[in-house]
N, C-alpha and C positions, 0 to 999 in steps of 0.2 A: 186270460188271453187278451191280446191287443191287437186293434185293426185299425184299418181308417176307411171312415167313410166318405162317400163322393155326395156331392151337392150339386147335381149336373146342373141347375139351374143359373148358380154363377160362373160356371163355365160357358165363354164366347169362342175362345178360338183353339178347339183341338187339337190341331197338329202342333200348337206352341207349349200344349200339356207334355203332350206326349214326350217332348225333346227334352221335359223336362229329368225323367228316371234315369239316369248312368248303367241301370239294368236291363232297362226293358222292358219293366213290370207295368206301365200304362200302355192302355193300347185303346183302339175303338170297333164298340160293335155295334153295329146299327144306328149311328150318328149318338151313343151315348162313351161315354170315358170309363173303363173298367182297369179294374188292379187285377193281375194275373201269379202265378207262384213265383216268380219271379222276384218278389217285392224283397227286400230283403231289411223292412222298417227303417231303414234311414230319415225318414220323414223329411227327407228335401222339398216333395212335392207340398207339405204343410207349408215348410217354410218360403220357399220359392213361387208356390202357385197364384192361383187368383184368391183375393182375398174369402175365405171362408168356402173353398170352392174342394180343400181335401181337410177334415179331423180328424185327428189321432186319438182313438180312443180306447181305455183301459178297460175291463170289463169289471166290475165289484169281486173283489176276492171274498170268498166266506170260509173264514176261518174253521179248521177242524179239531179236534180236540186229541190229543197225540197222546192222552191218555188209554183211548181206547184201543189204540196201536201198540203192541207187546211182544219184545225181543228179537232176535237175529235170526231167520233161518239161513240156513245151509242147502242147497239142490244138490242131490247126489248120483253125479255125474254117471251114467256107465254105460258098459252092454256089455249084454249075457251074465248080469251079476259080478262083474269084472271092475270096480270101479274106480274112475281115474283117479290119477293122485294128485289132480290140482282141489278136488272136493277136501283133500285132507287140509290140504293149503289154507283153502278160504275159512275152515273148520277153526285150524287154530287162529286167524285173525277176528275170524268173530268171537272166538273167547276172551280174545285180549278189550274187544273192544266192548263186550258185555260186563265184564266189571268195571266198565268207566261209570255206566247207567244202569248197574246194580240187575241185571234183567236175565234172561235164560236162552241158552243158545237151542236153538231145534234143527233137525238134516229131514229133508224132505225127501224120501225112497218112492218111487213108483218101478214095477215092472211084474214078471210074473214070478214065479217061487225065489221071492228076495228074501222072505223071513229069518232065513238061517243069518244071512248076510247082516242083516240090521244090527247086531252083536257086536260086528268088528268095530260099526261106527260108531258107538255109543263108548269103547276100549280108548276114543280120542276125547273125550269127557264132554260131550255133545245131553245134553239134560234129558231133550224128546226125541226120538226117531220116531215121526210119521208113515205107518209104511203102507201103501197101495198095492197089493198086488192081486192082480187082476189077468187073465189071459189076453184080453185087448191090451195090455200094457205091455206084453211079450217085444214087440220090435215099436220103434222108435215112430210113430204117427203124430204127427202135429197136433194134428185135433182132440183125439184122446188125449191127449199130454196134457196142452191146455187144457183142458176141462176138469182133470184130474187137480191142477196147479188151482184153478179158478177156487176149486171147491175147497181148496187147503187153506187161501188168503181168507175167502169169507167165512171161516169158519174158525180162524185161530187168530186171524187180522194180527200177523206180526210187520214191525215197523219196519223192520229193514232184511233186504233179500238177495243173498249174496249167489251170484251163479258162475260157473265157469266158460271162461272164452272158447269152449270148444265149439267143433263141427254143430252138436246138438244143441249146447247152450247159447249158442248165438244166434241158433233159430227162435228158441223157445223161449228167451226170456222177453225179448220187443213184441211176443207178440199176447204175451200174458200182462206185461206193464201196460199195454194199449187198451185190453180188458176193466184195467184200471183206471184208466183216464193218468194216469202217473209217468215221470219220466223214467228216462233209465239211460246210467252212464257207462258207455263203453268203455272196454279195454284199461280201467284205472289202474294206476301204478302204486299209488296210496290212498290207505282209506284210514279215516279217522269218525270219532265219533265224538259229538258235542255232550256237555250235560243232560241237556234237552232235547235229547234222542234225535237231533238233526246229523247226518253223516255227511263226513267233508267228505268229497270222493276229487281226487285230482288226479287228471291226464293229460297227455301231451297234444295240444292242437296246432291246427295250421301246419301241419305240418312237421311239427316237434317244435315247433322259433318260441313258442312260450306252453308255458303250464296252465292249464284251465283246472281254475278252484271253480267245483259246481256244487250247489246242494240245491234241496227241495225243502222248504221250513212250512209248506203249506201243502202236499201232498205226501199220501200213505198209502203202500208201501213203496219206500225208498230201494231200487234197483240197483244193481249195479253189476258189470261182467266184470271178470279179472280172468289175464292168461296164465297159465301155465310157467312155472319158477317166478312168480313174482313177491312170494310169501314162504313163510318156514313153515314146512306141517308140523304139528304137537305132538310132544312124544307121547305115546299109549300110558291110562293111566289105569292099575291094576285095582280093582274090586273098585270102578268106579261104579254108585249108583242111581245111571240113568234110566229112563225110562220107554219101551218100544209099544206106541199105539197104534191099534190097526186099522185102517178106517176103512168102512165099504163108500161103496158111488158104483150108481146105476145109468144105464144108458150112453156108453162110450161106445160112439158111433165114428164112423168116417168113411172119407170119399176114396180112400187108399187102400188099395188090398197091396201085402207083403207078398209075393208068389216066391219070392226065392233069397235068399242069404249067402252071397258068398266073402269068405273071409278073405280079408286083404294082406297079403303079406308084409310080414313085420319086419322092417327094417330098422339097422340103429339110427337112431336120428340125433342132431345134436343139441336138444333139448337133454337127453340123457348121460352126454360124454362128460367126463367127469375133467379131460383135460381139452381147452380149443384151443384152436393156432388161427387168426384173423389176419386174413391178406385182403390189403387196403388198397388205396388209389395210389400207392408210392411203385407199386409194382408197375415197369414199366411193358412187360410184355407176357402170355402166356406162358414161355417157359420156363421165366424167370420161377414160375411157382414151384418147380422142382424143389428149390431149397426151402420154400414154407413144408411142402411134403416131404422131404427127409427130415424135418426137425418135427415133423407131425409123426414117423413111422418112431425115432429112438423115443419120444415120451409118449408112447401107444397113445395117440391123440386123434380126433378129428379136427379138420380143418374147415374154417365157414369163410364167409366174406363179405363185404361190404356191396350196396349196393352198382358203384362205378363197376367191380367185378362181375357182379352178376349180369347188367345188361348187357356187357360185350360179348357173353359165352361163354367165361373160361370160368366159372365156379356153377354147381349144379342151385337152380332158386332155390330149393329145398336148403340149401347153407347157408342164406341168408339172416343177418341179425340185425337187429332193428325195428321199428314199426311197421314195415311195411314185410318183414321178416318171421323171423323165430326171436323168442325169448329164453336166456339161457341161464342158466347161473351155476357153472362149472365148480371144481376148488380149485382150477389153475386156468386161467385166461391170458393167455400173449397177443398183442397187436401189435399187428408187424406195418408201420407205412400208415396205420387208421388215424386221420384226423381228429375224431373224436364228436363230434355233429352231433345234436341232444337227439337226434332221430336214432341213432345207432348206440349210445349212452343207454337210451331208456331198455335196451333191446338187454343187456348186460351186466349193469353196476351194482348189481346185486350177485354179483359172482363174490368164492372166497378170497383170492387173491386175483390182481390185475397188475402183468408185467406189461410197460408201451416203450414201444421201438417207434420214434421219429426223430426226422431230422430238425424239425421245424420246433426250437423251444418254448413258442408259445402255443402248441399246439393244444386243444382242448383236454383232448385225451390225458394230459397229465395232471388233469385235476380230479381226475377220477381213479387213477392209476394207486397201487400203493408202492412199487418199484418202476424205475425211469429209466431209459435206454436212452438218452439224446446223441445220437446220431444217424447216419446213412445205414438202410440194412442191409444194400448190398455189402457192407463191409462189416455190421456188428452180425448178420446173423448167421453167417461160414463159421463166424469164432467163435458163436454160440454152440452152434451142434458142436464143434472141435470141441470146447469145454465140458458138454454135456457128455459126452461118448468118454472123457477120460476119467469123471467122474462119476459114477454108479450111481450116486447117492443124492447125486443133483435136486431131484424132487425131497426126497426128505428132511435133507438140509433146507431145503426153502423153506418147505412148510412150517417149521421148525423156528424160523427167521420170523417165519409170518405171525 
């Protein structure tokens, strides 16, 4: 860690410190100069201030021995023994990326009568299913959770710990990393794994305007979330043989009682549509979207949107794609009007096929696209549905092409 220290001593005139932070972060208490969260280490105040009056200084790193750090877990994700299918997702990239560093992939089960279940995962060629089941594991509590999680790292200390971007996992995994003194990278788009059991974890920041390559070469274990379609789950492998341990842990306590469960009704969402139709900022007014929804009704499609759409009102936010959205990855994706923005990109490009409708031919979008539409849609996509309605076989012939 890195801080700077104050030497109030060579400070004479305050208020000329203070002008000096672009953030904020100096301020004064009690006629002393104090650094507030605000700082955001630019070390201007070193370089600008009174001579020796701010240090910047590194704290001794002590190196750890990454040998005692050992293979990939898996968190598996669920409720009610239901378990999602991004766990399958992160499943098979940790296998790919355990034969890099020759090492054994584990899935981490906590709940209560899960035992049956631990079977299925092990059918994805998963080496250890750790399984906890305990009746304080019954519903989804923080605390028991962590403690359960806690007691898995210091007892099996694997190096890298892959969990899913849901509801749950984006609770539980910052707050088990923090246990660790360890970091933990959100929302990654690609994960990679070095010889040296370091994992490249890269995500879209600031906004999507660049890609943040981050690793940890000096803490264990290495964290990371991943959403939902941003990976291939592995196909089931027959008389594979893994193995299911069962571990006890005593004293899961907490400050939350469950009084009641009710289930939310399941709607289709368009994480699951196998075909979208994306109306962009080209659309110039709500009803224009008729014709995205008629070309969404003849390829039994849903339809999503781009951000411009969504905060005017005319796309529900649940259709959103993007970072700030859903992540989808379709076998047919049309963008009708979408510029293409690496914010809405990352949301997508991993779909099977990408058809782009713009007018604009340097538009982004066509660098991601594998078929091009370069023109206006209010006049390519009337002649689309008209082509599609005359042809039946439209979709299969693509596929086909594709």
């Amino acid at each position: 860690m890195a801080k700077i220290i104050i030497n109030q001593e060579k400070i004479n005139d305050i208020k000329s410190v203070i002008k000096l932070c672009p953030f904020g972060a100096i301020e004064a208490n009690a006629n002393e100069v104090e650094i507030n969260a605000g700082c955001k280490m630019c070390k201007l105040c070193v370089k600008k201030g009174p001579s020796g009056a701010f240090e910047f200084v590194e704290d001794k790193i002590i190196k750890i021995d990454k040998e005692n750090w050992n293979g990939i877990c898996v968190y598996v994700d669920h409720v009610d023994t239901d378990i999602h299918p991004v766990t399958f997702e992160l499943i098979g990239k940790a296998l790919e990326m355990a034969k890099k560093i020759n090492q054994k992939v584990y899935a981490l089960f906590m709940g209560e009568n899960i035992k049956d279940k631990a079977n299925e995962i092990l059918e994805y060629g998963v080496d250890e299913v750790y399984v906890y089941d305990n009746k304080d594991l019954k519903h989804f509590r923080i605390e028991p959770y962590t403690k359960v999680f806690e007691d898995f790292i210091k007892n099996k200390k694997p190096g890298t710990i892959l969990v899913g971007g849901t509801t749950i996992g984006r609770s539980l995994a910052p707050r088990v990393a923090a246990r660790f003194k360890t970091g933990l990278t959100a929302d990654c788009t690609i994960l990679d794994m070095q010889e040296n059991t370091d994992l490249d974890q890269i995500r879209p920041a600031f906004g999507g305007n660049i890609m943040a390559h981050i690793h940890t070469p000096n803490h264990r274990p290495q964290f990371a979330t991943v959403r939902y379609k941003i990976f291939d789950a592995p196909k089931k492998i027959s008389n594979h043989k893994g193995k299911i341990i069962e571990c006890k842990i005593q004293e899961l306590q907490s400050n939350i009682e469950v009084l009641e469960v009710k289930q939310k009704e399941k709607v289709e969402t368009i994480e699951d549509a196998e075909i979208i139709i994306v109306a962009g900022r080209a659309i110039k007014k709500q009803e224009d979207l008729e014709m995205i929804y008629e070309l969404a009704d003849i390829l039994n499609a849903q339809v999503a949107g781009t951000r411009p759409l969504i905060e005017s009102g005319w796309i529900d936010p649940k259709k959103q794609i993007g970072l700030s959205g859903r992540t989808v990855k379709p076998k047919l994706i049309i963008t009708c009007g979408v510029s293409g923005a690496i914010q809405f990109i990352a949301g997508m490009n991993n779909s099977d096929c990408i058809i782009a409708i713009d007018k604009d031919e340097n538009a982004q979008i066509f660098n991601t696209a594998h078929y091009i539409l370069k023109g206006d849609i209010y006049n390519i996509i009337p002649k689309l549905i008209q082509s599609i309605k005359m042809n039946k076989n439209f979709i299969d012939n693509l596929k086909e092409a594709k």
